[in-house]
C-alpha positions as CSV (number, residue, x, y, z in Angstrom):
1,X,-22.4,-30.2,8.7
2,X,-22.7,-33.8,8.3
3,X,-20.4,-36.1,6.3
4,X,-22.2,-38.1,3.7
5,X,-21.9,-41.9,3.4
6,X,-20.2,-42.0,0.4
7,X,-17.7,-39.1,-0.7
8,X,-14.9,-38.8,-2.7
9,X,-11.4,-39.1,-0.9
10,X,-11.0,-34.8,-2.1
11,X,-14.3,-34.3,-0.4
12,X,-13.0,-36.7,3.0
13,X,-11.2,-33.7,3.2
14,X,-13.0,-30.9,3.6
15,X,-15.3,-32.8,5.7
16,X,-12.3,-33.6,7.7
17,X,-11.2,-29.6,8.0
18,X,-15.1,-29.3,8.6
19,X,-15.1,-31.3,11.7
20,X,-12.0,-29.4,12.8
21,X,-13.5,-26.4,12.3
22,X,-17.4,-26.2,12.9
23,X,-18.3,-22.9,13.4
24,X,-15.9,-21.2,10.7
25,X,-16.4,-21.3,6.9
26,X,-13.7,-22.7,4.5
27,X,-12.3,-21.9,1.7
28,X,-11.1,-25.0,0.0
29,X,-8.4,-24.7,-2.4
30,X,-9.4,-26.7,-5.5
31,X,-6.4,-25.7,-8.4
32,X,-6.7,-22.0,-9.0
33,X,-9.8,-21.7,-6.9
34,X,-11.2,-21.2,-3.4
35,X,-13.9,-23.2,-3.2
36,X,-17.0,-23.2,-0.3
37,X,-19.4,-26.6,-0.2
38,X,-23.1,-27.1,1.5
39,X,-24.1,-24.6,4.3
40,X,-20.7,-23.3,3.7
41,X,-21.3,-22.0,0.1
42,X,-25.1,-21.2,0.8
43,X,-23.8,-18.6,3.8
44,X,-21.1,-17.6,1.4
45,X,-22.8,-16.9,-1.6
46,X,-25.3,-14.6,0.2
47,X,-22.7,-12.2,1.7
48,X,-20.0,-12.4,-1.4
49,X,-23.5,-12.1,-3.9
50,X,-21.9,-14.6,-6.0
51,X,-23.3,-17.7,-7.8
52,X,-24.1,-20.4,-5.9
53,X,-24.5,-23.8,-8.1
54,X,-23.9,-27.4,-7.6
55,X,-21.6,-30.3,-7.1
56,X,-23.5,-32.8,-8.5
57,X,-25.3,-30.7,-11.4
58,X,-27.1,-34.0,-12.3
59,X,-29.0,-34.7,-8.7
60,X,-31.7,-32.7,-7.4
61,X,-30.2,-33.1,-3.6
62,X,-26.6,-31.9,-5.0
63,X,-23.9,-30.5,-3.3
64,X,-24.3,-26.6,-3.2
65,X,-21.0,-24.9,-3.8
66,X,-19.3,-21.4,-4.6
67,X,-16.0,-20.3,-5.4
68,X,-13.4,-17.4,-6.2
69,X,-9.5,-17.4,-7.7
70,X,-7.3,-18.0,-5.3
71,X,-5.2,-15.1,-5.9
72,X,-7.9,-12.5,-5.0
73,X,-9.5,-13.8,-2.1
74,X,-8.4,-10.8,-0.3
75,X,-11.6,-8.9,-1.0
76,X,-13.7,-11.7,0.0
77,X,-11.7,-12.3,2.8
78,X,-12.7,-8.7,4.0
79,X,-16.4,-8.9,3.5
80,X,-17.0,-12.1,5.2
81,X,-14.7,-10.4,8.4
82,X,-16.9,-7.6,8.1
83,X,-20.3,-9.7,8.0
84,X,-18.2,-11.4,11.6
85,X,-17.5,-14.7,10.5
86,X,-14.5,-16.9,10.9
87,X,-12.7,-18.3,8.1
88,X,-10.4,-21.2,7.5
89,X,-7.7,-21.2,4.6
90,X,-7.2,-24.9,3.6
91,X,-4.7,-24.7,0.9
92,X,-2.9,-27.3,-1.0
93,X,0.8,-28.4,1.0
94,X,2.1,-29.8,-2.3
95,X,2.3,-29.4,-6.2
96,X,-0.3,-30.9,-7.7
97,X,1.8,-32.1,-10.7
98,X,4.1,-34.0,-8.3
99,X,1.0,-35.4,-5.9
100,X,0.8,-39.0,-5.9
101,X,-2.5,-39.7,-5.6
102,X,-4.9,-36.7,-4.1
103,X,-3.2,-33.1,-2.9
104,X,-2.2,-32.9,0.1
105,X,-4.2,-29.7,2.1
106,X,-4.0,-28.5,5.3
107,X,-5.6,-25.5,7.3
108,X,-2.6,-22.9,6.7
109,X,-4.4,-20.3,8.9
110,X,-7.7,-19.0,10.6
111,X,-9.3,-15.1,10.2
112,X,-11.4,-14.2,12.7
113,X,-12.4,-10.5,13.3
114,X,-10.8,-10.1,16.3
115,X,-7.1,-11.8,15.4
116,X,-7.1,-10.2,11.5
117,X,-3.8,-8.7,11.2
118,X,-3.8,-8.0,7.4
119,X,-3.7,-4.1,6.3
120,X,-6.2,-4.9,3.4
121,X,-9.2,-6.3,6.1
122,X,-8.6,-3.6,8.6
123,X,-9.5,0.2,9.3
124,X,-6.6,1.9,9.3
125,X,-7.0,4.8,12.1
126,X,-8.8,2.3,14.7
127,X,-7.8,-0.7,16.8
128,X,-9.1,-3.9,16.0
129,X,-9.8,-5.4,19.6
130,X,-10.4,-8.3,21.0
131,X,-11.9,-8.6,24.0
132,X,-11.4,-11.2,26.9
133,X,-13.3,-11.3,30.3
134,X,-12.1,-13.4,33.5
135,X,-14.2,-13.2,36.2
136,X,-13.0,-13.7,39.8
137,X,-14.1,-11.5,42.6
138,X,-13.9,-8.6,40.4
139,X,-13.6,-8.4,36.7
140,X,-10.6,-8.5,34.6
141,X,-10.6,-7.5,31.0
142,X,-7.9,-7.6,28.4
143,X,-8.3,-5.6,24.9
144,X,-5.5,-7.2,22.7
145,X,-5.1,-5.3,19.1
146,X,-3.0,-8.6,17.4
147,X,-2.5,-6.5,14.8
148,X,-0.1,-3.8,16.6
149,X,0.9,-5.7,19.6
150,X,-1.1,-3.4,22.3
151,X,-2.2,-5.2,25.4
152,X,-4.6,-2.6,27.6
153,X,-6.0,-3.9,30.9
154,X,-9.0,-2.8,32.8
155,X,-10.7,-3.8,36.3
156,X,-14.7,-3.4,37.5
157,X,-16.9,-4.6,39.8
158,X,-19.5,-2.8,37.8
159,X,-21.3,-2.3,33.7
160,X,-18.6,-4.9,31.9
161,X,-20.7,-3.9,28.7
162,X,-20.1,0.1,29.5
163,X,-16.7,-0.9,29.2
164,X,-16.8,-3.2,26.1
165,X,-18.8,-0.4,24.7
166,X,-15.6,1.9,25.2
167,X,-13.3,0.2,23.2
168,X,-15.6,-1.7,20.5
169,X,-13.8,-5.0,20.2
170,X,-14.9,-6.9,17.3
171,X,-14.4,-10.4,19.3
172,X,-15.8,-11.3,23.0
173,X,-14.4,-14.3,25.2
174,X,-15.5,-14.7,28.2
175,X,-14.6,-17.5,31.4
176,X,-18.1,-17.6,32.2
177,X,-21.3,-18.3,30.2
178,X,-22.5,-14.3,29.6
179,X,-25.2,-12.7,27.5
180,X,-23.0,-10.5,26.0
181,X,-23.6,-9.9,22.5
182,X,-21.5,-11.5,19.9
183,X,-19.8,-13.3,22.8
184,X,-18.3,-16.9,23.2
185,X,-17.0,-19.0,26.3
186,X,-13.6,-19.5,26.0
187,X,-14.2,-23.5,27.2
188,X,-12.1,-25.1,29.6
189,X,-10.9,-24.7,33.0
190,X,-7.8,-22.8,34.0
191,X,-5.9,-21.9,37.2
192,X,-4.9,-17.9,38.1
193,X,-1.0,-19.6,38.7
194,X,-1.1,-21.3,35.2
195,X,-2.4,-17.9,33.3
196,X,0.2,-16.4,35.3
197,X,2.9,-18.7,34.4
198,X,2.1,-18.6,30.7
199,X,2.0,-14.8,30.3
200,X,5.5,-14.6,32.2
201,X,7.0,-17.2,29.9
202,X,5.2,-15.0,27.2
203,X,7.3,-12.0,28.3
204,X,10.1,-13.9,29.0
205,X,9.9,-12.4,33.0
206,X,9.9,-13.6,36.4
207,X,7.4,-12.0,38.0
208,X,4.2,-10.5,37.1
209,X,5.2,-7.1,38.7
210,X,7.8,-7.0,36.2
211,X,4.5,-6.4,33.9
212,X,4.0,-3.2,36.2
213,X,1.0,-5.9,37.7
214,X,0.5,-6.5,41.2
215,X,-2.3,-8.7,40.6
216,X,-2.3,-12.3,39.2
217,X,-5.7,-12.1,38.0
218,X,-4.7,-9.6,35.5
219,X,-2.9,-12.3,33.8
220,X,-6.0,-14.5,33.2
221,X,-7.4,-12.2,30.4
222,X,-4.3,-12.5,29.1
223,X,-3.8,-15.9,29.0
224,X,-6.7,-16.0,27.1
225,X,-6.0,-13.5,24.4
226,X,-3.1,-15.7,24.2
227,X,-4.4,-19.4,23.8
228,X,-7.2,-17.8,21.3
229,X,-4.4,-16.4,19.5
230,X,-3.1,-19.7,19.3
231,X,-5.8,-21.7,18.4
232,X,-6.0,-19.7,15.2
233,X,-2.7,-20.3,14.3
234,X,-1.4,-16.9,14.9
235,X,1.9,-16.7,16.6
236,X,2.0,-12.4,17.8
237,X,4.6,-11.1,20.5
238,X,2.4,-8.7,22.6
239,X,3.6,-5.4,23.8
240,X,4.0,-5.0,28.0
241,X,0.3,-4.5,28.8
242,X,-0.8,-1.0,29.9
243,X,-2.9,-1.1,33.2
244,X,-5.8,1.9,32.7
245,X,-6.7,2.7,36.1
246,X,-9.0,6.2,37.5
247,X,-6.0,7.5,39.0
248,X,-4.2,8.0,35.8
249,X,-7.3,8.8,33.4
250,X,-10.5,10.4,33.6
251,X,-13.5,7.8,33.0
252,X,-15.7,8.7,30.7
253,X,-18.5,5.7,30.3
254,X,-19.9,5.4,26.4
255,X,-22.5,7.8,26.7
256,X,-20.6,10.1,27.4
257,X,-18.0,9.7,24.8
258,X,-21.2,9.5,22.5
259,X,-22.8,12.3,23.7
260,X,-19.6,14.5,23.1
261,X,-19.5,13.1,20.0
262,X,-15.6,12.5,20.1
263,X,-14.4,10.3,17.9
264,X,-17.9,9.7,16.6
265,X,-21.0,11.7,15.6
266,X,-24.5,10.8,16.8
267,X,-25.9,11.0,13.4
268,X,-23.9,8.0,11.0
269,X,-21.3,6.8,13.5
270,X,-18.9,8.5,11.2
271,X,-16.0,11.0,11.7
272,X,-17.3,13.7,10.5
273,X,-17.6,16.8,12.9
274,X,-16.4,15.2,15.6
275,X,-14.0,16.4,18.6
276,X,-11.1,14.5,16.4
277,X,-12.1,15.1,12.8
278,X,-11.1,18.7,14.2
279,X,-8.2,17.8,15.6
280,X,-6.7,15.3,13.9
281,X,-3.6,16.8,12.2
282,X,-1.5,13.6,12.4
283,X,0.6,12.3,9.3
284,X,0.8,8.9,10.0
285,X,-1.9,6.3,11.1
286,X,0.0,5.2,14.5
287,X,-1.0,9.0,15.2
288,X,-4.3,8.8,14.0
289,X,-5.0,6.0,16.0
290,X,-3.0,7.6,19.4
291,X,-5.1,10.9,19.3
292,X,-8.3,8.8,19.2
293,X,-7.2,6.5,22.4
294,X,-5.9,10.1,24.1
295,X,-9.4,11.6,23.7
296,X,-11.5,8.6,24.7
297,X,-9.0,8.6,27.9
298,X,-8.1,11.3,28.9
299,X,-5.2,12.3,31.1
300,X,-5.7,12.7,35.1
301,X,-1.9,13.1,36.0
302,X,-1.6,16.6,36.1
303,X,2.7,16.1,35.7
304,X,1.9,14.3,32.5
305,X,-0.5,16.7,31.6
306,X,2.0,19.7,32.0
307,X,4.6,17.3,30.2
308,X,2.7,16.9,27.2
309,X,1.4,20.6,26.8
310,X,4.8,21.4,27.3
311,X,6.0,19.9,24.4
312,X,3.0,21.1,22.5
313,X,3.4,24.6,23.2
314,X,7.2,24.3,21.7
315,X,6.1,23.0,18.3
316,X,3.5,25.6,18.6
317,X,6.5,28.1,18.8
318,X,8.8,26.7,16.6
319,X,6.9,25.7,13.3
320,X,9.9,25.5,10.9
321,X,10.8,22.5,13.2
322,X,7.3,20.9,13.3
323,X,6.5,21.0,9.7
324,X,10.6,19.4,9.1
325,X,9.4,16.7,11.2
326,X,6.1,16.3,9.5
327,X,7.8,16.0,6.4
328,X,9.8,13.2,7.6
329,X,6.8,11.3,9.2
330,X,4.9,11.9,5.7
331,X,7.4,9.0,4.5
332,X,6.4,6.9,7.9
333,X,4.0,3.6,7.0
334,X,2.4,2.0,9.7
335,X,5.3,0.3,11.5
336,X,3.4,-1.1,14.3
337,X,1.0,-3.3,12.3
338,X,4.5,-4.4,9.6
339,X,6.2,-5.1,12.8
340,X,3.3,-7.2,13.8
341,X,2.9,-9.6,10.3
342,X,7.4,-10.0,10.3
343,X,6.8,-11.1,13.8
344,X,4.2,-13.5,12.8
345,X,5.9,-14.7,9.8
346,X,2.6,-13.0,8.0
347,X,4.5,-10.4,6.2
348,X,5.4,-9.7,2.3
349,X,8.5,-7.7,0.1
350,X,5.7,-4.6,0.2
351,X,6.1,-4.7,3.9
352,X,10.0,-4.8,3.9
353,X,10.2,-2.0,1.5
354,X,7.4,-0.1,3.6
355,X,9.8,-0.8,6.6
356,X,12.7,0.2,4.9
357,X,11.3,3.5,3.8
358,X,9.9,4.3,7.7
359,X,13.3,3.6,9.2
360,X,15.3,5.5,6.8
361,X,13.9,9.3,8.1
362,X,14.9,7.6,11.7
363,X,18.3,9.1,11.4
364,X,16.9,12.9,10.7
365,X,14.1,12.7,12.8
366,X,16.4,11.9,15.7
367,X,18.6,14.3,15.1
368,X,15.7,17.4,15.0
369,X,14.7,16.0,18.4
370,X,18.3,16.3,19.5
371,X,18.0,19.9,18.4
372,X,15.5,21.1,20.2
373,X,15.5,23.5,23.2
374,X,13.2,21.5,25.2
375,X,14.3,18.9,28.2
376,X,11.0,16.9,27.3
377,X,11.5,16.3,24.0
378,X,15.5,15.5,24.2
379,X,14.2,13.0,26.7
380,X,12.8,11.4,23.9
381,X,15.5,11.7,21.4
382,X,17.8,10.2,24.1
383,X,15.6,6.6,23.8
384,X,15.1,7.1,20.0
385,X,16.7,4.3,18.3
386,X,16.8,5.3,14.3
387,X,17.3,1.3,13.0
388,X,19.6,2.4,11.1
389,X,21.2,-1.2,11.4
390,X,17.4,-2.2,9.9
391,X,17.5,0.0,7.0
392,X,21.0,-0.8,5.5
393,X,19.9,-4.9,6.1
394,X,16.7,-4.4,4.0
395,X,18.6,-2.1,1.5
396,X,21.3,-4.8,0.7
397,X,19.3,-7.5,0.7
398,X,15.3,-7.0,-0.9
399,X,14.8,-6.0,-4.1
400,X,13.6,-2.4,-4.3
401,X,10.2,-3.4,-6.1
402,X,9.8,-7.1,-4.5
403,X,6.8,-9.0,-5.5
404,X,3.8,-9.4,-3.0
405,X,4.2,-12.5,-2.5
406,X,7.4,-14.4,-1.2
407,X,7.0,-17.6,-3.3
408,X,7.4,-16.1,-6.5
409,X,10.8,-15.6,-6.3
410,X,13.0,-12.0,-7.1
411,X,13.0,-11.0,-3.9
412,X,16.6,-11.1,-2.3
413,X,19.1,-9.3,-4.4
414,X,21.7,-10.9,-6.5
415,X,25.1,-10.9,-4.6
416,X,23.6,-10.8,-1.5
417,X,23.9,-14.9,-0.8
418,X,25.3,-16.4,-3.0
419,X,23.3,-19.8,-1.7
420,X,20.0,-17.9,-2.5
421,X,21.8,-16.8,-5.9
């Protein structure tokens, strides 16, 4: 978007953001608004359907523009992620009524569909991937959900798209110019050593085999998830990738996961009538989103196989004890994605509270795996840690019904700082 020869100093500004930010739209905050200028608001207007008018009401060449309030952008957020475009939020850094001279604004963060990590612009019982391909001798993929944390790793020297197909990420980097669709180069030169040396300081580790890696090129894909990450202003601590090798899974390419129709059906792409629509039981959406990655992998490993219908085949037997703990988990929000946004500093009071309320059926839950007459499953309770140390914290100190957002005030308790107080 070119910069006019004469602008006003407000508009230097989001030309300035512009040329920061090329290929993403912005949303300029103007007062109580969100507001989109030029081929900005023209792109907007059409996937939004709202009015599109004019700067300069008065020229017949003026400034097309579009806009929303600020404080329910969330919607619009959504459907431009779900049309695939990036977005910029360039918010005012100071009160207005204090500014000397124009508002200060600044890019406060960058959406994209692969790095979303808000509950409102994501599917709930699916992983939001994004996808990053190094090529060496072989290839070396990395699909990174930001919004839980889960890092899984995969090698070929075959179909990268049969792969990509597998795991539908909603964003594509790549080291090398590719006709992937929807894909972009990730730009710039890099060595195996320094991807290497960057995902260990990541993990705060020594070695890559500390990863459970015994390859350096696995940390390239990485690396990239990571300086993406970056680059849109999203700070994530990633979970110790998982390496999905033959040996531990059985493959099973996209068509035949769409011909078996199993966590999809071959007539709308929905749920409906599928292997998991049968099976999916689960009370919480961590589960939801487990069973799906079980049956679109499943196990080769005939020990862990035996282990996990093992522990099947007890709740089987012992429903009084299944249906206790499914009454617990009932009260169970999605902690890995609330986890995720309080890591990134992204998080709200809702998502304390929601936190609060998962940790506190910790305690019970632990003790009815304790109880049960199963090796397996007291395996588990053993590494259980209920937070209970989390739940009395957020009890003492957040409000029970905090607001949404954490500038309005009312969200720490009186008494518990008397600074804050």
């Amino acid at each position: 978007m070119a910069t006019p020869a004469k602008i006003t100093p407000m508009m230097k500004q989001f030309y300035d953001v512009k040329e920061k930010y090329p290929e993403t739209i912005v949303f300029f905050r103007m007062g109580d608004f969100y507001e989109m200028f030029g081929d900005d608001a023209v792109e907007t207007s059409k996937i939004l359907g709202i009015a599109l008018t004019s700067r300069d009401k008065n020229k017949k060449d003026g400034m097309p523009m579009c806009g929303f309030p600020h404080h329910s952008y969330q919607p619009y957020l959504l459907k431009m992620l779900k049309a695939g475009k990036n977005v910029a939020i360039c918010d005012q850094l100071e009160n207005p009524a204090e500014a000397k001279g124009i508002v200060k604004r600044g890019v406060t963060k960058v959406i994209t569909p692969g790095t979303v990590i808000d509950d409102a612009a994501l599917p709930a019982t699916d992983n939001n991937y994004l996808a990053t391909v190094f090529k060496s001798i072989k290839t070396y993929i990395a699909f990174t959900d930001l919004s839980t944390g889960e890092v899984f790793l995969e090698k070929t020297s075959s179909d990268i798209q049969d792969i990509l197909d597998r795991y539908s990420p909603k964003e594509v980097i790549t080291s090398f110019h590719s006709d992937i669709p929807n894909s972009f180069e990730f730009g710039g030169n890099f060595s195996e050593t320094l991807a290497a040396r960057e995902v260990m300081e990541h993990y705060g580790v020594g070695a890559m085999k500390s990863l459970g890696l015994d390859e350096a090129s696995y940390a390239a894909p990485i690396y990239m998830a990571l300086k993406y990450m970056h680059r849109v202003m999203l700070d994530v601590k990633l979970l110790k990738p998982k390496l999905v090798t033959d040996d531990e899974r059985v493959y099973l390419d996209s068509v035949a996961a769409s011909t078996l129709e199993l966590v999809k059906n071959s007539r709308d792409g929905s749920e409906k009538d599928t292997l998991y629509s049968i099976l999916n039981y689960t009370n919480t959406t961590m589960g939801a989103r487990t069973l799906k990655k079980w049956l679109l992998s499943p196990l080769r490993n005939t020990n862990q196989i035996l282990r996990r219908q093992e522990i099947i085949e007890f709740f089987i037997n012992s429903q009084d004890t299944a249906e206790a703990l499914r009454d617990q988990l009932n009260s169970v929000y999605d902690i890995e994605r609330i986890t995720t946004r309080l890591s990134a500093n992204r998080c709200n009071g809702r998502d304390l509270i929601w936190l609060k309320n998962s940790t506190a059926t910790f305690p019970a839950i632990k003790y009815m795996l304790t109880c049960c007459d199963n090796p397996q499953i007291k395996d588990l309770a053993e590494l259980f840690d209920d937070l209970s140390d989390v739940t009395e914290l957020i009890e003492s100190a957040i409000e029970d019904e905090p607001p949404i957002t954490i500038t309005e005030g009312g969200l720490i308790k009186l008494g518990y700082n008397q600074e804050v107080d």
